[in-house]
C-alpha positions in Angstrom: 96.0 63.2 129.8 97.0 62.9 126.3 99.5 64.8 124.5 96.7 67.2 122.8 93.1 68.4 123.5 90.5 66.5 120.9 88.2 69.4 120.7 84.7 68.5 120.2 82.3 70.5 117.4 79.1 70.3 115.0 79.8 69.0 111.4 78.6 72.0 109.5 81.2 74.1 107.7 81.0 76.9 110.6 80.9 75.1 113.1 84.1 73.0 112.0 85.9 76.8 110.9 85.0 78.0 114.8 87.5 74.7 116.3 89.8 75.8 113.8 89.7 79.4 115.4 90.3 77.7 118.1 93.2 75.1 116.9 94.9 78.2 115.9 94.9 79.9 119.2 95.9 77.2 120.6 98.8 76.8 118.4 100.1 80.3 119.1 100.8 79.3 122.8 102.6 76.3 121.6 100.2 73.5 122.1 98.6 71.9 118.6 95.3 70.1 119.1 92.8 67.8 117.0 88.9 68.1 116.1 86.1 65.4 115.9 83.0 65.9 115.0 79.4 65.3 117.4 76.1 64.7 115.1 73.0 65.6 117.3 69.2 64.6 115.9 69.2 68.3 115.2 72.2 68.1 112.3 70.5 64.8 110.4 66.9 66.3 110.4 67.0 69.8 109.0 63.9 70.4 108.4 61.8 69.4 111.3 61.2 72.7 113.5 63.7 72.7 116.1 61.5 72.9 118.9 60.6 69.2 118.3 64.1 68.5 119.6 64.1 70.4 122.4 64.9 73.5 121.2 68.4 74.9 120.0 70.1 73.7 123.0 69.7 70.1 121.2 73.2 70.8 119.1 74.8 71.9 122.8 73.7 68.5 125.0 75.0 66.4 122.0 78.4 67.9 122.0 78.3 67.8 126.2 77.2 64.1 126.0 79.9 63.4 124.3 82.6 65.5 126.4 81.1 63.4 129.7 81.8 60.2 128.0 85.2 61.0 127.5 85.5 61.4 123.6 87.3 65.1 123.9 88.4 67.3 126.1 86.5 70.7 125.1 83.3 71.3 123.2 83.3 74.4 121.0 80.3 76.4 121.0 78.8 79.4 119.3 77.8 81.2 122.6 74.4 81.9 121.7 73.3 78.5 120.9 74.3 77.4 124.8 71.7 77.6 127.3 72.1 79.0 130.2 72.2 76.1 132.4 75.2 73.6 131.4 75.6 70.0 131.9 76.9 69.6 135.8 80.4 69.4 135.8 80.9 71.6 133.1 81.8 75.5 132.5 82.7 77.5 129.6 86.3 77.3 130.1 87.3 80.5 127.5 85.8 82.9 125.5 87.4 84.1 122.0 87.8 87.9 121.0 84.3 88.4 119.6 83.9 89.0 116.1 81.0 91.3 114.7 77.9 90.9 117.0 75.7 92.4 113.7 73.0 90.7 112.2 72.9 91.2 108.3 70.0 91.4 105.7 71.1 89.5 102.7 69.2 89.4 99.2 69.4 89.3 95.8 69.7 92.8 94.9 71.3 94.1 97.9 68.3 95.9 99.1 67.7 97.3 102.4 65.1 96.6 105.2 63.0 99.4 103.8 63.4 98.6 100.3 62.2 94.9 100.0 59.0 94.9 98.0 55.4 94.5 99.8 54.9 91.4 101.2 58.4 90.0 100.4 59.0 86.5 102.0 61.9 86.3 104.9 63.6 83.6 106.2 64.6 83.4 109.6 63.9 80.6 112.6 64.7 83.6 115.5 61.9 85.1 117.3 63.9 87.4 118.0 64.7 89.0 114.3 61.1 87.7 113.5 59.6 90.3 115.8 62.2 92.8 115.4 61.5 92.0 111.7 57.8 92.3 111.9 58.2 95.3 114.0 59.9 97.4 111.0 57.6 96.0 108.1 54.4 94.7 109.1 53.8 93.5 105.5 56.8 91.2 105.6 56.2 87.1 105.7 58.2 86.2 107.8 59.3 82.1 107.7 61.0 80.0 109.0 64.5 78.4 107.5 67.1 76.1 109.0 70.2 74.8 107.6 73.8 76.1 107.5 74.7 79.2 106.5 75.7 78.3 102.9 72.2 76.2 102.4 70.5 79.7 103.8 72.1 81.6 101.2 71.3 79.3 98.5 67.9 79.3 99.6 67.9 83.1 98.9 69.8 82.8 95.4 67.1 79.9 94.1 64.5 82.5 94.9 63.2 80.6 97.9 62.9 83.7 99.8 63.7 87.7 98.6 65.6 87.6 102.0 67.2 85.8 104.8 68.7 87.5 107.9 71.8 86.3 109.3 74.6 86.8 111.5 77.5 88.5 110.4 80.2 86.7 112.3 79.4 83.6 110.3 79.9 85.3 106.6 83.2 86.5 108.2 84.7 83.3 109.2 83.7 81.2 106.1 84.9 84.4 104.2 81.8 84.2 102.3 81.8 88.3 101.1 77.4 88.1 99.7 77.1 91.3 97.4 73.4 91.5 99.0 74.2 91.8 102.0 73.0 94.9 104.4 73.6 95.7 107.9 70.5 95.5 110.7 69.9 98.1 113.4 68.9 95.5 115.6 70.0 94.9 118.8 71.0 91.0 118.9 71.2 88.0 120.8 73.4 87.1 123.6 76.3 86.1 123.4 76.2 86.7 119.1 79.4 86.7 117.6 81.5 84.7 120.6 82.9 81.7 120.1 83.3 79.5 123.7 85.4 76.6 124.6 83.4 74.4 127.2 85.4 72.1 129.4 85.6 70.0 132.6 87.3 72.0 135.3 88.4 68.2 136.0 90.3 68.1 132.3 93.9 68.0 132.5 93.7 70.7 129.8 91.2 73.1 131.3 93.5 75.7 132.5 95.3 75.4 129.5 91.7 76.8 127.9 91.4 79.3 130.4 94.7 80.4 129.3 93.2 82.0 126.2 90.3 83.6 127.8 89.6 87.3 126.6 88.5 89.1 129.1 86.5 91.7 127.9 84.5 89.3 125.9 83.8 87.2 128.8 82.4 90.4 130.5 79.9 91.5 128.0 79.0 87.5 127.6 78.3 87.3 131.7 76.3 90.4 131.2 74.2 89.2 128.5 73.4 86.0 129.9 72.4 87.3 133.2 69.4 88.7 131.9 69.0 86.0 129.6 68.3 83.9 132.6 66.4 85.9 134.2 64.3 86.3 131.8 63.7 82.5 132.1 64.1 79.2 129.7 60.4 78.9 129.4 59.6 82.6 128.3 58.6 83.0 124.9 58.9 87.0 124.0 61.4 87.4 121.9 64.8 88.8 123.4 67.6 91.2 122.5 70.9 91.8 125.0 74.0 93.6 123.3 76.9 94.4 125.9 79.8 96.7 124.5 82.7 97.0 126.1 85.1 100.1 126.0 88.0 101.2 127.8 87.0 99.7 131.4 83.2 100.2 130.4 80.8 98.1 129.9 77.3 99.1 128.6 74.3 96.5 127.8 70.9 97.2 126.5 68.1 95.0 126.3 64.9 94.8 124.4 62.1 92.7 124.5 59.3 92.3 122.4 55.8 90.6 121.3 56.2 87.9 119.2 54.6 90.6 116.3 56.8 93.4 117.0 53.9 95.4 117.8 54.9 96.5 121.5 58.7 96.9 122.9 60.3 97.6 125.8 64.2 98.3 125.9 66.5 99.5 128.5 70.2 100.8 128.5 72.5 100.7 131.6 76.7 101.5 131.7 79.2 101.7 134.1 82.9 100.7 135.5 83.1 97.4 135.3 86.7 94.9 136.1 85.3 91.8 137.1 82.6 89.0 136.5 80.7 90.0 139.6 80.7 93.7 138.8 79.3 92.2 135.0 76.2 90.2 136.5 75.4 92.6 138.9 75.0 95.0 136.1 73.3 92.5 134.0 70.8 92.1 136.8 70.1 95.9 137.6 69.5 96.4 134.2 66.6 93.0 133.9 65.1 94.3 137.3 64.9 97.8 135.8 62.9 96.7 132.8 60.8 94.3 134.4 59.7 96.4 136.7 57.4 98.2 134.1 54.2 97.8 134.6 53.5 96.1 131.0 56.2 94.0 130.5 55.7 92.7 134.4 52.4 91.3 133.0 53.8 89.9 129.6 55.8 87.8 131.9 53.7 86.1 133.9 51.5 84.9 131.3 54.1 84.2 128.6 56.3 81.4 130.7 55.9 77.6 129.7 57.0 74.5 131.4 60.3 74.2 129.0 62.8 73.1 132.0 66.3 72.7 130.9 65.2 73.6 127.6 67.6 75.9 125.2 65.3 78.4 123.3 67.1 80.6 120.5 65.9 84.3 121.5 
């Protein structure tokens, strides 16, 4: 065991500013720490769809390579990039406090969802906000962008795109404050807006990590993850799950849509909830409420693909 935690993370700005987040904590138990940064085939080619690479859990497996062959002691994650199904012999030892879960409409001019002119051009590589998109204003073209967040904006300020949609939580932590930008009533993806510390239960520093585990943020993640797996890795209807969390409890709604936005089905469950099995339970009675309807039922049988292992952005 060495005499601080190497904490493994993406080279992008962000990602970089997330295992600082984390540095910090860590340094207000006493402990300091050190980062190094894990390139994945996803980081050097940004413009190839990510799909090609297996999907966004690509920029996860490199980072959890790396962790089983010893070069650190934690991986740090943004929570909805990590598939559900993590390298054996690893768990996400920690969540952070979660930060804004909101996504954010960001142009020019600072105009709403409703105000973008006919036919304006949108970036975004979610199906998620491409349907929920789509399912607002029809009209829009709606494309796909990559890159980090300050290539995304710049693609917007060149005149690229009228728009781009984008997560909140990210602006925040590279206190980037964009005049254009405009909150989304969309419900988001899982586990938006959490930051995760993924670890070894092995690791001589792993209960060190669990240490700084917030509790009510683990809760809503278990929730929203629990349908996000049973929805299933190779199901390609785009997905929303929000938990909120609020004096002892814990409500999630979920939505899931066609890949248009033309037909929806959401559904809304709360109760008590102090601990992680009380959280997937009610993440579970919630997925087997909605996909029981009739529709949706049928969606899912014909909409799954052979994508085993396979980390798809929702």
């Amino acid at each position: 065991m060495t005499d601080k935690p190497t904490l493994l993370t993406r080279g992008s700005p962000l990602a970089q500013r997330q295992t600082e987040l984390v540095l910090g904590t860590l340094r207000s138990v006493g402990h300091d720490g050190s980062l190094r940064i894990v390139q994945s085939c996803g980081d050097r080619d940004r413009t190839t769809p990510l799909p090609s690479f297996g999907g966004f859990g690509v920029f996860v497996k490199a980072l959890e390579e790396a962790l089983l062959d010893g070069e650190g002691d934690g991986a740090v994650h943004s929570l909805k990039d990590v598939p559900c199904r993590l390298a054996p012999g690893l768990e996400l030892a920690c969540h952070l406090p979660r930060d804004s879960a909101r996504d954010l409409l960001v142009s020019r001019e600072g105009l709403t969802l409703e105000e973008l002119p006919q036919g304006a051009r949108v970036g975004s590589s979610s199906l998620r906000r491409k349907a929920q998109l789509l399912r607002a204003r029809p009209d829009l073209d709606v494309q796909d962008l990559r890159g980090n967040v300050e290539t995304r904006l710049h693609r917007v300020d060149e005149g690229h795109f009228d728009a781009i949609v984008i997560a909140e939580a990210g602006l925040r932590r590279l206190s980037i404050d964009h005049d254009g930008a405009c909150p989304l009533p969309f419900i988001t993806a899982p586990g938006q807006g959490i930051i995760v510390v993924e670890a070894s239960p092995r690791s001589g520093w792993f209960d060190l990590f669990r240490s700084l585990d917030h509790k009510p943020t683990r809760l809503q993640a278990l929730a929203e993850r629990t349908v996000l797996e049973a929805v299933g890795l190779g199901c390609h209807l785009p997905l929303a799950v929000s938990a909120f969390w609020n004096e002892g409890t814990l409500t999630v709604t979920a939505e899931i849509l066609s890949l248009n936005g033309a037909w929806t089905e959401r559904e809304s469950l709360g109760e008590a909830v102090c601990d992680d099995d009380g959280a997937v339970e009610l993440g579970r009675r919630l997925w087997s409420s909605l996909a029981s309807r009739p529709k949706l039922g049928e969606l899912l049988r014909f909409c799954r693909l052979p994508l085993e292992g396979i980390g798809v952005q929702p």
